[in-house]
C-alpha positions, -999 to 999 in steps of 0.1 A, spaced: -32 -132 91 -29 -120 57 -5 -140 28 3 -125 -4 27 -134 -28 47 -156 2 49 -127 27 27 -129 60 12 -104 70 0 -101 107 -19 -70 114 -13 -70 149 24 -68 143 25 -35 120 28 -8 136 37 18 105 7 37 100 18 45 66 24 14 57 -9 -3 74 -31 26 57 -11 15 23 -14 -19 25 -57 -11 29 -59 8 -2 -37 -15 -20 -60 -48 -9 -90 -24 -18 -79 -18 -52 -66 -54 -56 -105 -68 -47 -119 -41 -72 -98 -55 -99 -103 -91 -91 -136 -84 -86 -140 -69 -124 -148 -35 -111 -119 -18 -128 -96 -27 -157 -62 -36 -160 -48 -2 -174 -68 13 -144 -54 -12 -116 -19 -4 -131 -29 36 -130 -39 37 -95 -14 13 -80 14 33 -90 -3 66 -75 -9 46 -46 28 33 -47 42 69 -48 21 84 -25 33 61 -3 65 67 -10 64 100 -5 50 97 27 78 74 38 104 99 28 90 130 42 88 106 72 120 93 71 135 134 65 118 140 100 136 115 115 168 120 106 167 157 112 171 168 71 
């Protein structure tokens, strides 16, 4: 079980492979931060590519579904 910011996460329970893939890169880049790998301005840089990749994928997803 995973807990960030008051939201549990349980692994076994997600079954969006978008959002499951996501939420690997973003815990990836938060340890590399926390961790002093990277600065801030990068963190910031390559969470919101991350965030609208994501995105993206959601909505092309969510087109297919919906027949658009």
């Amino acid at each position: 079980m995973l807990q960030r910011s008051g939201i549990v996460f349980v692994p076994s329970i997600i079954k969006d492979p978008h959002f499951a893939d996501y939420q690997k890169k973003l815990d990836k880049l938060e340890s590399q931060y926390l961790n002093k790998e990277i600065s801030y301005a990068d963190y910031v840089a390559k969470k919101e590519e991350l965030d609208n990749v994501y995105t993206k994928e959601v909505q092309e997803r969510d087109e297919i579904i919906s027949g658009e």
